[in-house]
MDAnalysis code that builds the backbone (N, CA, C; Angstrom):
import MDAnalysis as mda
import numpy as np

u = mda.Universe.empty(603, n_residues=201, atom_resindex=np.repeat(np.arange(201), 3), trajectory=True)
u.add_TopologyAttr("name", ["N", "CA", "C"] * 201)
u.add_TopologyAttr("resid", np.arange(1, 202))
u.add_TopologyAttr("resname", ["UNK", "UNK", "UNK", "UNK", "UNK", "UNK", "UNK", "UNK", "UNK", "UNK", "UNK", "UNK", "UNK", "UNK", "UNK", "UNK", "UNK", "UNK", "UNK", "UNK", "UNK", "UNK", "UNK", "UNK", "UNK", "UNK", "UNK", "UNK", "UNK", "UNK", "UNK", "UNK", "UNK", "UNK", "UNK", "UNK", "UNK", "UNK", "UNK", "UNK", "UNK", "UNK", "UNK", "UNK", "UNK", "UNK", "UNK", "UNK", "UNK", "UNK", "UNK", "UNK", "UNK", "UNK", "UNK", "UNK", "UNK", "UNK", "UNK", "UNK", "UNK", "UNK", "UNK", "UNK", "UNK", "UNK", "UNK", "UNK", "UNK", "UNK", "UNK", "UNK", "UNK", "UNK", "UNK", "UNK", "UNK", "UNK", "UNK", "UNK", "UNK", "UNK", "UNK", "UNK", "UNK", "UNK", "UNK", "UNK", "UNK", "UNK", "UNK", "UNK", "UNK", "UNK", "UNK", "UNK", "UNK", "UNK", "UNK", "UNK", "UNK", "UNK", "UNK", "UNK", "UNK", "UNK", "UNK", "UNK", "UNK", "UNK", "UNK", "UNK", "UNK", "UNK", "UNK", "UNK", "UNK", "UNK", "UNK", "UNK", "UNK", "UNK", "UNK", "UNK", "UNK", "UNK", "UNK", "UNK", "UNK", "UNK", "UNK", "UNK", "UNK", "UNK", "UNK", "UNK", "UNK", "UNK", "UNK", "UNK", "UNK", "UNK", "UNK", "UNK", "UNK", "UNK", "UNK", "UNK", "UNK", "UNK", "UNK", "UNK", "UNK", "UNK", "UNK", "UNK", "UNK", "UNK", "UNK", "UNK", "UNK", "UNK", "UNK", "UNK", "UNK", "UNK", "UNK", "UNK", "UNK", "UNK", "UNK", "UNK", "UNK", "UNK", "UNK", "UNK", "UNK", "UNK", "UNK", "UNK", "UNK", "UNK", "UNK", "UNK", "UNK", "UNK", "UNK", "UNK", "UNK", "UNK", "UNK", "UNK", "UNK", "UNK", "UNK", "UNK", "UNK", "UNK", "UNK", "UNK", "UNK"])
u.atoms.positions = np.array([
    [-0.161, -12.587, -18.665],
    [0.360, -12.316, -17.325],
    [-0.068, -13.438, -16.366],
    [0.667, -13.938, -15.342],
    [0.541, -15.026, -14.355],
    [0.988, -14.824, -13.108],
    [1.110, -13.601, -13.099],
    [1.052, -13.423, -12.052],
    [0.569, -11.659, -11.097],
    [-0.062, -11.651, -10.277],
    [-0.683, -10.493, -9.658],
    [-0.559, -10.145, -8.110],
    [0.489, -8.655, -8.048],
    [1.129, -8.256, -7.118],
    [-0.529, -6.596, -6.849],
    [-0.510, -6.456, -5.668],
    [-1.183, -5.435, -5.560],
    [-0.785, -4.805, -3.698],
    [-0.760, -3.510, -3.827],
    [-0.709, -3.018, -2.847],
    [-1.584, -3.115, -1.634],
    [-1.344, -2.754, -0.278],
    [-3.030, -3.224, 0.748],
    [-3.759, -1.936, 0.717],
    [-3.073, -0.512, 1.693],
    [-3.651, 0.498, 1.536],
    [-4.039, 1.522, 0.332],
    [-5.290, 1.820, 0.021],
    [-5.481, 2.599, -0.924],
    [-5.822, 1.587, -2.385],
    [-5.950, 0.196, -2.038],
    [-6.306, -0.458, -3.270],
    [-6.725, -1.196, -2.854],
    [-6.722, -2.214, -1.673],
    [-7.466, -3.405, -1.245],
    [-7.922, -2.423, -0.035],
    [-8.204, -1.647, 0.309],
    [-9.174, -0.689, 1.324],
    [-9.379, 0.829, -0.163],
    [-10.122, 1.545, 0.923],
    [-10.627, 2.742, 0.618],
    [-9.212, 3.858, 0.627],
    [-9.624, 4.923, 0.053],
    [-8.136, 6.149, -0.281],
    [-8.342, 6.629, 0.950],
    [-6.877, 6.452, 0.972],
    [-5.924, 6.765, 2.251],
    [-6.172, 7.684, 2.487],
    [-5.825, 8.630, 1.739],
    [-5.648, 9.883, 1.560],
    [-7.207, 10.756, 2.104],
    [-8.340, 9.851, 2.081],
    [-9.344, 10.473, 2.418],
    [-9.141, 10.328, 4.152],
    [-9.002, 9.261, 4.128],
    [-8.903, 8.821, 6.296],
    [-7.652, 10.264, 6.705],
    [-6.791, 10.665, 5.438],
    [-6.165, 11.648, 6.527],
    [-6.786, 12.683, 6.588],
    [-7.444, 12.990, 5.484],
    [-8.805, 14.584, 5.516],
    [-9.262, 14.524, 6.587],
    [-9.580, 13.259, 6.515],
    [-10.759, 13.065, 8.028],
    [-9.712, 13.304, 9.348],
    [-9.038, 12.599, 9.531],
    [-8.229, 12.742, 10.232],
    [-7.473, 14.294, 10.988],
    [-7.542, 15.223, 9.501],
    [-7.377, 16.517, 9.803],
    [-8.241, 17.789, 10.430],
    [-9.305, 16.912, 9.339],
    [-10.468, 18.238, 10.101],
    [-10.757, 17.603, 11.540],
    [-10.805, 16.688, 12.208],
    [-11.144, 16.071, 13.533],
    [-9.839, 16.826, 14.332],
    [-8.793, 17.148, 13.839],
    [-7.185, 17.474, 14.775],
    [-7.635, 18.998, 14.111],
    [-8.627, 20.015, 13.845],
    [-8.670, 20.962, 13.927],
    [-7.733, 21.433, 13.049],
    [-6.598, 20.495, 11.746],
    [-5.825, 21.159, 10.895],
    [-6.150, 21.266, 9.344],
    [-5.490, 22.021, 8.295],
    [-5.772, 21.799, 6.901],
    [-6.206, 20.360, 6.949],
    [-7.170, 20.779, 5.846],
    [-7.595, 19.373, 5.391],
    [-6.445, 18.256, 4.608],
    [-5.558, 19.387, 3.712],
    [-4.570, 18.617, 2.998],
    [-2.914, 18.604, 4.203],
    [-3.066, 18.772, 4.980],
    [-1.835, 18.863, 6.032],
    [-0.911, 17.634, 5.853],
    [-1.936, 16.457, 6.023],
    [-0.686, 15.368, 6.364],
    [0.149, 15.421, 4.908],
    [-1.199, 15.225, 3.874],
    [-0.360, 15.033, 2.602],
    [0.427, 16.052, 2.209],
    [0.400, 17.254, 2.485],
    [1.584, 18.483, 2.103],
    [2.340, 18.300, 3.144],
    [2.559, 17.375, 4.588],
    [3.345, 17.548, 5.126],
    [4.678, 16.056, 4.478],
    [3.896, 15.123, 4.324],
    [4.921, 13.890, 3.220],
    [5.291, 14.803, 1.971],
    [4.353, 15.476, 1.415],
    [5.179, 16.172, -0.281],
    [5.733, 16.722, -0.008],
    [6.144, 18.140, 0.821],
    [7.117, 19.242, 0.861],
    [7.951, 18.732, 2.268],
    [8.117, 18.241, 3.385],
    [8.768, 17.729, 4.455],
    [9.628, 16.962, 3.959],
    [11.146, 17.391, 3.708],
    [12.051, 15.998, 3.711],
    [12.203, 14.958, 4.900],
    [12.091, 15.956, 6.346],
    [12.195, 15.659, 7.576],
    [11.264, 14.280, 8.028],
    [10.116, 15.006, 7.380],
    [9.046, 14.113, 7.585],
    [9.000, 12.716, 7.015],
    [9.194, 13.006, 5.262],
    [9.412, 11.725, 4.777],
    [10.663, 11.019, 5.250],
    [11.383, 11.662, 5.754],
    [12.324, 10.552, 6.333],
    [11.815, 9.234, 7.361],
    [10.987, 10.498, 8.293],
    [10.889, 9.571, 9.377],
    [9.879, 8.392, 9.207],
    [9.146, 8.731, 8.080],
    [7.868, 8.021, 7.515],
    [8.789, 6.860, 7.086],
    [9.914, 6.433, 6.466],
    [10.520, 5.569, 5.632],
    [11.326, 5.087, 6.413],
    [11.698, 5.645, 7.880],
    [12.684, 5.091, 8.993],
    [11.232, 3.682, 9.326],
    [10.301, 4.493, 9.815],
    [9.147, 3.276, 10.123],
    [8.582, 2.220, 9.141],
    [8.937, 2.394, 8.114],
    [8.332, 1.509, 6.686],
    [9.917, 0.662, 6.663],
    [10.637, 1.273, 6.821],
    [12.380, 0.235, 6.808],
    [12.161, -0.796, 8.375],
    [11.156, -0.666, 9.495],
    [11.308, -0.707, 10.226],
    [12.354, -0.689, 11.534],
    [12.944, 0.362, 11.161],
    [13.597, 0.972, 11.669],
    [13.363, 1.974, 12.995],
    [12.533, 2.557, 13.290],
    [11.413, 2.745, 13.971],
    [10.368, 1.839, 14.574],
    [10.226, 2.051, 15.648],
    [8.574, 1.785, 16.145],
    [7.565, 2.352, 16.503],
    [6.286, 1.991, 16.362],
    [5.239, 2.764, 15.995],
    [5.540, 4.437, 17.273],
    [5.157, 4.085, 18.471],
    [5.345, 5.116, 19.374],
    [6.311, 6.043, 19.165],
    [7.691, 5.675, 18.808],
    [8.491, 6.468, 18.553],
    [8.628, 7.371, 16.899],
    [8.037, 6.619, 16.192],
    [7.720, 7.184, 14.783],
    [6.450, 8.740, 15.318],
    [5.473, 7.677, 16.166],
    [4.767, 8.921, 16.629],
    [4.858, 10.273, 17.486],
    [5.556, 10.201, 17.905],
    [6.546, 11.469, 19.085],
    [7.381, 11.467, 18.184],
    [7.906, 11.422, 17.363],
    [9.076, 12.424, 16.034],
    [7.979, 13.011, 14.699],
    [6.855, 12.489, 14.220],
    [6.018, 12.771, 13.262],
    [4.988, 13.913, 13.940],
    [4.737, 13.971, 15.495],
    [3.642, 14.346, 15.991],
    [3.851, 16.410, 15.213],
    [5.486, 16.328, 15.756],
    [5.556, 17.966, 15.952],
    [5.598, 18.537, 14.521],
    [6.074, 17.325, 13.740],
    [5.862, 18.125, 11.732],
    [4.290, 18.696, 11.797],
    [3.423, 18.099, 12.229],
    [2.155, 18.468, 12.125],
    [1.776, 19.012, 13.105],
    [2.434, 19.535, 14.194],
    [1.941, 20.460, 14.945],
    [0.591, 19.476, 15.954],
    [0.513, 18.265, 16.403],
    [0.097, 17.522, 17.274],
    [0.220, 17.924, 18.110],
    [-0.343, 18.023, 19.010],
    [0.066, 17.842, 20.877],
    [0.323, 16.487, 21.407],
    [-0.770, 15.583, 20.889],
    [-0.820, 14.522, 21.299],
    [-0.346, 13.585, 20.839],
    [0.763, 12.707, 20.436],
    [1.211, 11.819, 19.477],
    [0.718, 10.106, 19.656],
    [0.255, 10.253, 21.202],
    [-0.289, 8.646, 21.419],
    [-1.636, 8.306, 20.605],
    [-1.140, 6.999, 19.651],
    [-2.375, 6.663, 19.090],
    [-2.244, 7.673, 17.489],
    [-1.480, 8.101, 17.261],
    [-1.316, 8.916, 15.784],
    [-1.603, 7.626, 14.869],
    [-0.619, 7.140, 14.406],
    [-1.062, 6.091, 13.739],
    [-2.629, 5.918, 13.538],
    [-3.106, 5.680, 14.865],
    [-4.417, 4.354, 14.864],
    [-5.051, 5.686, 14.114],
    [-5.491, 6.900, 14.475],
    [-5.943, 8.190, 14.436],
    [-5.946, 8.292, 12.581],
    [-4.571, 8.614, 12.337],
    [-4.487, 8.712, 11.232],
    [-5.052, 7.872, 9.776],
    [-5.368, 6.295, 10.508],
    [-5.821, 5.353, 9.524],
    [-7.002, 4.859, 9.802],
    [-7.951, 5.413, 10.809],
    [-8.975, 5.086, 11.187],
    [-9.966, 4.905, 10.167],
    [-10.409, 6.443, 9.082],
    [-11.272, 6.178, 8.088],
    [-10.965, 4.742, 7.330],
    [-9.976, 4.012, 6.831],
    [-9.805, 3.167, 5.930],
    [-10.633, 2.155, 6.037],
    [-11.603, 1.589, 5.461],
    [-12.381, 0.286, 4.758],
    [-12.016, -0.022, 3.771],
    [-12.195, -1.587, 3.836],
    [-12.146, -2.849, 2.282],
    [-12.710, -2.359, 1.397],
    [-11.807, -2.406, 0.297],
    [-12.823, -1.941, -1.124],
    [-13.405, -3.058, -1.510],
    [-14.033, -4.203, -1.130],
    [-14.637, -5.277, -1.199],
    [-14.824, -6.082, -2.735],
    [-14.728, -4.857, -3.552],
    [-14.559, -5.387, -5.452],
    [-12.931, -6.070, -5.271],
    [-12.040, -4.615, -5.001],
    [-10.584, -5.214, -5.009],
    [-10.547, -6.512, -4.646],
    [-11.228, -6.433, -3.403],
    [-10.225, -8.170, -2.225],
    [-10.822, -8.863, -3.231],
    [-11.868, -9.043, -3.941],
    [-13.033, -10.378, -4.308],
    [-12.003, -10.255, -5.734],
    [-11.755, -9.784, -6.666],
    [-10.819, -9.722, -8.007],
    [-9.658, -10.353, -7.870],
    [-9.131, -10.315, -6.226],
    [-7.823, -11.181, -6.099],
    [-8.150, -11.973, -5.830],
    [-9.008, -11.846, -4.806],
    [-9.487, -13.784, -4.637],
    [-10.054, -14.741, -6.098],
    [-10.111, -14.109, -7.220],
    [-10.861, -15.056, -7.942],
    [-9.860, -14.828, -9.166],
    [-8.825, -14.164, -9.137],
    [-7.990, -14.095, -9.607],
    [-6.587, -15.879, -9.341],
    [-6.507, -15.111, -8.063],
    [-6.062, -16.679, -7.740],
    [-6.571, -18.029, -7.541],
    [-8.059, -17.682, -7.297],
    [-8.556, -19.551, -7.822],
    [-8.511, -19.999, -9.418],
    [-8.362, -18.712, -9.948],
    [-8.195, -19.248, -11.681],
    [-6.827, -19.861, -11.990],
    [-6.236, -19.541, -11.048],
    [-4.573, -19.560, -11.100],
    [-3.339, -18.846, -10.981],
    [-3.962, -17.379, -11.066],
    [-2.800, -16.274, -11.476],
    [-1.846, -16.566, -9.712],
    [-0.998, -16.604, -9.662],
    [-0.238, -16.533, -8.357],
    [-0.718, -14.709, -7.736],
    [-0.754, -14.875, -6.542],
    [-0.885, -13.490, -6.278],
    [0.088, -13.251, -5.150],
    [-0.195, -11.433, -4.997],
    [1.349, -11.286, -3.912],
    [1.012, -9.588, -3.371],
    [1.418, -9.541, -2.210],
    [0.998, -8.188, -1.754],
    [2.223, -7.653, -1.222],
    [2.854, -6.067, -2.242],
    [3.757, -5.559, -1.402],
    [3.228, -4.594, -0.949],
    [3.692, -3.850, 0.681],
    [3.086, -3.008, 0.964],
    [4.267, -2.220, 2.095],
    [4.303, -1.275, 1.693],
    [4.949, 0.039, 2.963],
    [4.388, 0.031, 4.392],
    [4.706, -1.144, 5.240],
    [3.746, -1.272, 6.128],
    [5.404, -1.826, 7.351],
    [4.679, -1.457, 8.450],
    [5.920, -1.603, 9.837],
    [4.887, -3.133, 10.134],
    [6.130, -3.626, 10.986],
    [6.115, -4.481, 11.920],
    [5.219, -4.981, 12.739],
    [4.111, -5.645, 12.720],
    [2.842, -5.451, 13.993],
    [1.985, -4.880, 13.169],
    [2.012, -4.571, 12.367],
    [0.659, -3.984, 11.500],
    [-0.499, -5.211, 11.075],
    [-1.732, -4.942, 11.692],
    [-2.886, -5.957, 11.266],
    [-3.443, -5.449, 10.348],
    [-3.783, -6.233, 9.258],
    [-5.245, -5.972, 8.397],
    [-6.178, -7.146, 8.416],
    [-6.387, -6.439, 9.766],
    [-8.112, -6.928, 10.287],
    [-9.380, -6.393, 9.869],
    [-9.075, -5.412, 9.135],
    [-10.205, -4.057, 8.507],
    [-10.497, -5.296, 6.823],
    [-9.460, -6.312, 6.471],
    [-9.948, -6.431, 5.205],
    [-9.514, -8.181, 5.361],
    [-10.535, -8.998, 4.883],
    [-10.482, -10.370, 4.998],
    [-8.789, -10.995, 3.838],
    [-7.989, -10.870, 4.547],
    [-6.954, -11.072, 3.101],
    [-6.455, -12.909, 3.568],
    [-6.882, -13.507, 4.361],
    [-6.774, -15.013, 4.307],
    [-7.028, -15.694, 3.491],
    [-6.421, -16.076, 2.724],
    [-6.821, -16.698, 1.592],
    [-6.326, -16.081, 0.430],
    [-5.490, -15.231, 0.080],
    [-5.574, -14.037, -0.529],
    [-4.324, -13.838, -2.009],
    [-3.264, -14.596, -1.053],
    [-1.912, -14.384, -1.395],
    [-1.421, -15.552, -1.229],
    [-0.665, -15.906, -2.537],
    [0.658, -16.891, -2.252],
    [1.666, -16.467, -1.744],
    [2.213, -15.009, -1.686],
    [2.937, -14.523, -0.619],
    [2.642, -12.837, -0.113],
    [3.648, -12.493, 0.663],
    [3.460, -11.330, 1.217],
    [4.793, -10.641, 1.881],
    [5.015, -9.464, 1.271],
    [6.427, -8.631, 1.482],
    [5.741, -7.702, 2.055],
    [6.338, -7.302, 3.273],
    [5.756, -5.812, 4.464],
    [7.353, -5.618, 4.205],
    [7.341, -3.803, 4.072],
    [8.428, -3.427, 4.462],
    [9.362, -3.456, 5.321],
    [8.560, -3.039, 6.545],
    [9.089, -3.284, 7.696],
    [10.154, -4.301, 8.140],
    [9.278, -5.537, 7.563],
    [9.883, -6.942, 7.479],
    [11.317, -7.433, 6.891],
    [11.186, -6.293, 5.625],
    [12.430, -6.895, 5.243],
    [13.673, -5.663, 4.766],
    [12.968, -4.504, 5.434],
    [13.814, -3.624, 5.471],
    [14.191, -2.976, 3.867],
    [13.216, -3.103, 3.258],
    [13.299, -2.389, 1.873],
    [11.741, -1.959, 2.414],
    [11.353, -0.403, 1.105],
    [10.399, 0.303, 0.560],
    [10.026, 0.592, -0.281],
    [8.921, 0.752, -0.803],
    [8.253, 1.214, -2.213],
    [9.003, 1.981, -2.727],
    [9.518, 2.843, -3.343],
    [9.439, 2.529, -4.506],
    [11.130, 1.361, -5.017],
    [11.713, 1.439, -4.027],
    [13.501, 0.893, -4.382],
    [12.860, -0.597, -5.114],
    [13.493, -1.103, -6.568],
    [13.648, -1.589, -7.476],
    [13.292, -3.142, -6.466],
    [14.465, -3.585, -5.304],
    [14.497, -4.622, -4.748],
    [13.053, -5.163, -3.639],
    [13.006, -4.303, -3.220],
    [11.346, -4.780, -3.227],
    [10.275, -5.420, -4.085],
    [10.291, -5.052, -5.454],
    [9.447, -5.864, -6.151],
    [9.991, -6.855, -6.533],
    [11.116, -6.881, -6.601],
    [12.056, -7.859, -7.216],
    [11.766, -9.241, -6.441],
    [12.056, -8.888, -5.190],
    [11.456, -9.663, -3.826],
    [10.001, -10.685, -4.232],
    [8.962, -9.283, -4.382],
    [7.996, -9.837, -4.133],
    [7.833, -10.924, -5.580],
    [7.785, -10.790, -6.776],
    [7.908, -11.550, -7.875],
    [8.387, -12.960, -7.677],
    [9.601, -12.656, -6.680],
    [10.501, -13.930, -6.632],
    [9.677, -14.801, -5.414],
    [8.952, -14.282, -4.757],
    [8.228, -15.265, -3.773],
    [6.678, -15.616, -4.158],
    [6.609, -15.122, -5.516],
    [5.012, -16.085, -5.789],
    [5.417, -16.888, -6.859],
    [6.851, -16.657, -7.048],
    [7.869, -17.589, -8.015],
    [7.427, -16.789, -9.548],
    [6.707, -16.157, -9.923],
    [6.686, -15.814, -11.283],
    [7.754, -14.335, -11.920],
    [8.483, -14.725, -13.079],
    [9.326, -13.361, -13.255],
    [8.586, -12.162, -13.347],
    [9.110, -11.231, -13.089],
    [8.461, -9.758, -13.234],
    [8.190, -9.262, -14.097],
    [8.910, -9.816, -15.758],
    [7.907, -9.180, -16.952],
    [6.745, -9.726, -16.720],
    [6.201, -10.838, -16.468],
    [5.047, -11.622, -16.068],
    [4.098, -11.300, -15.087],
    [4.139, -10.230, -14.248],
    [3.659, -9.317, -13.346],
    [2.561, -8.508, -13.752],
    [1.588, -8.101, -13.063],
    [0.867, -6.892, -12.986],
    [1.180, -6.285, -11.681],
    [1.284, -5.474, -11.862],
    [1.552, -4.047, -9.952],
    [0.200, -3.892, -10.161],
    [-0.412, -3.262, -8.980],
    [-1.843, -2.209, -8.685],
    [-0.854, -1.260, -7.368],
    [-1.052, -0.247, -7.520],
    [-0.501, 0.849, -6.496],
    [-0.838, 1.752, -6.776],
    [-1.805, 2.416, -5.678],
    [-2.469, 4.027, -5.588],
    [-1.356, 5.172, -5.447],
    [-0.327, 4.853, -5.494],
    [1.388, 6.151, -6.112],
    [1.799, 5.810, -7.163],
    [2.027, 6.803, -7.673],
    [2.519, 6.894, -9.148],
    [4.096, 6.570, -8.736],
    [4.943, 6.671, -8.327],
    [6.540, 6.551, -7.947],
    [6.253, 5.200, -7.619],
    [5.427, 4.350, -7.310],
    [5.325, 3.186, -6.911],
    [5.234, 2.161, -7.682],
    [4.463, 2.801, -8.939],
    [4.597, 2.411, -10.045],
    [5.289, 2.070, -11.051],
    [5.863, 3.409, -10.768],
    [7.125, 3.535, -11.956],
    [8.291, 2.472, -11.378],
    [8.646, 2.351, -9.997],
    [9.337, 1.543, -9.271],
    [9.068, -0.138, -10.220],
    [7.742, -0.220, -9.977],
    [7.673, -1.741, -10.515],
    [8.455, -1.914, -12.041],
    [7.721, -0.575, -13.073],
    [8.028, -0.926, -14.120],
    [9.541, -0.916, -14.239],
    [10.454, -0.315, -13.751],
    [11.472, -0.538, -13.752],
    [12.141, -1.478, -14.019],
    [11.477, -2.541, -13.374],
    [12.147, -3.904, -12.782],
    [11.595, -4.861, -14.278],
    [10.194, -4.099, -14.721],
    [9.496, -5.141, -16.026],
    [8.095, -5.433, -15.973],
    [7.771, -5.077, -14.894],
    [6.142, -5.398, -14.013],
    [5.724, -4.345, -15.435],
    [4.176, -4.777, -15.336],
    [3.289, -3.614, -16.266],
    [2.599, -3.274, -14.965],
    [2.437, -2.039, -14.465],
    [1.948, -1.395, -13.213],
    [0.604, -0.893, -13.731],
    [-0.541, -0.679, -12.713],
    [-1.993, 0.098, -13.241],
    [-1.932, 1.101, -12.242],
    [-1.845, 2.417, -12.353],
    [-1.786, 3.269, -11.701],
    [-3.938, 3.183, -10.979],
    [-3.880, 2.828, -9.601],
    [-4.904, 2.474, -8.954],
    [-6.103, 4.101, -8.325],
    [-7.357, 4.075, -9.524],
    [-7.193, 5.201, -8.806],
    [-9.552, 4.852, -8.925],
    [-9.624, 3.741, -8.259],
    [-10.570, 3.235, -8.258],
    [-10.926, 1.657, -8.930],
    [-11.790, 0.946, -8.117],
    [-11.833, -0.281, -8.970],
    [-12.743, 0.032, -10.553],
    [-13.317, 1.002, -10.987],
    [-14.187, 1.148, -11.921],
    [-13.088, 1.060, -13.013],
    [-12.002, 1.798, -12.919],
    [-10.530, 1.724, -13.220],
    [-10.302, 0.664, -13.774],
    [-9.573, 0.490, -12.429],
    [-8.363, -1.224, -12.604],
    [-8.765, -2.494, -12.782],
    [-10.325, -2.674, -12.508],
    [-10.550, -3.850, -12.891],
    [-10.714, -4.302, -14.562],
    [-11.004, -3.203, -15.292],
    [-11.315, -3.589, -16.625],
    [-10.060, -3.829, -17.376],
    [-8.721, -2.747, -16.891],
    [-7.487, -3.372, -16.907],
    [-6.698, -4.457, -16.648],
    [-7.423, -4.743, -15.219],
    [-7.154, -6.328, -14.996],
    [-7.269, -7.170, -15.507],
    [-8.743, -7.493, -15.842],
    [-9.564, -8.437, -16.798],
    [-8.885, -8.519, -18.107],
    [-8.218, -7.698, -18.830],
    [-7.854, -7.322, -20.369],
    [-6.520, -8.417, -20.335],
    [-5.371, -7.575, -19.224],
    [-4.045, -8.073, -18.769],
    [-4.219, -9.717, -18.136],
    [-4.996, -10.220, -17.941],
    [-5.203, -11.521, -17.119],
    [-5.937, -12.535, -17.644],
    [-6.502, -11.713, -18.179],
    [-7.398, -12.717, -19.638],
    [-8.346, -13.331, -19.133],
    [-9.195, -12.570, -17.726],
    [-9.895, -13.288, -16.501],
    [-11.144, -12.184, -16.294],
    [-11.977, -13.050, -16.308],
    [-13.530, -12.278, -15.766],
    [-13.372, -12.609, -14.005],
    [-13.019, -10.703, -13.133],
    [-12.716, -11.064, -11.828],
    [-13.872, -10.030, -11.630],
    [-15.395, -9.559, -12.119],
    [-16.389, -9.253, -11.292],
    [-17.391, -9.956, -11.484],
])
């Protein structure tokens, strides 16, 4: 493999999914709310994928998402909602030494317009970078990875994915990527190392 695509949230930071626990018990709701409100909400996931198409902007994603969850307050949802997230500091350092060996690297990610990741040092990181928002495709649709493959120039059987969703996954393999379903670096790195033929701790 020569080349290495990995997701930002939930693989180059800490699980998402924990910042929304947190997030819930602080808003006084189920702990599992946001995430049963994306699994069972069609409504919801819509509007979640209007803002990842960037199609939406943040404020207005937030005053249409606020009332699925029963918010009062929708200013600042976003920031609220992703606050817990930190660098998984193994991840970022495996890509970084991934690509000084050579492997091309590449980050797709379900992310809007104006989105910083200032929470995780990624300068240096990537030969390229696909945000949804940006180009108006989303995880899992086929043409997104397709995308991202084609801008670190290596074909997609030639790929590794890392993505903390399983549909995100399956998305890559579709296309030919071998995907690692991301569910800790204790995980994916020994997978990495195997697939890359690279000592990245």
């Amino acid at each position: 493999m020569t080349g290495l695509i990995v997701d930002f949230g939930g693989v180059l930071t800490t699980n998402v999914f924990d910042s929304f626990r947190a997030f819930c018990e602080a808003e006084g709701l189920d702990p599992d709310a946001v995430k049963r409100t994306f699994r069972d909400n069609p409504d919801a996931l819509a509007e979640l994928r209007r803002l990842e198409r960037g199609e939406l902007e943040v404020p207005e994603f937030e005053r249409r998402f606020a009332p699925h969850l029963g918010i009062a307050e929708p200013e600042g949802l976003v920031e609220r909602l992703f606050a817990g997230v930190r660098a998984d500091e193994r991840m970022v350092e495996a890509v970084r030494r991934a690509r000084a060996a050579g492997v091309r690297t590449g980050l797709i990610s379900n992310s809007w317009g104006g989105t910083t990741y200032d929470r995780v040092a990624v300068d240096g990181l990537f030969d390229a970078v696909v945000i949804s928002g940006e180009v108006g495709l989303h995880k899992p649709q086929p043409e997104i990875f397709e995308l991202g493959a084609e801008r670190i120039g290596v074909p997609p059987a030639e790929c590794v994915f890392v993505d903390d969703l399983r549909e995100n996954c399956a998305g890559a393999e579709a296309v030919g990527m071998t995907a690692i379903l991301h569910r800790g670096a204790d995980g994916t790195l020994p997978r990495l190392e195997r697939l890359l033929g690279l000592e990245l701790r």
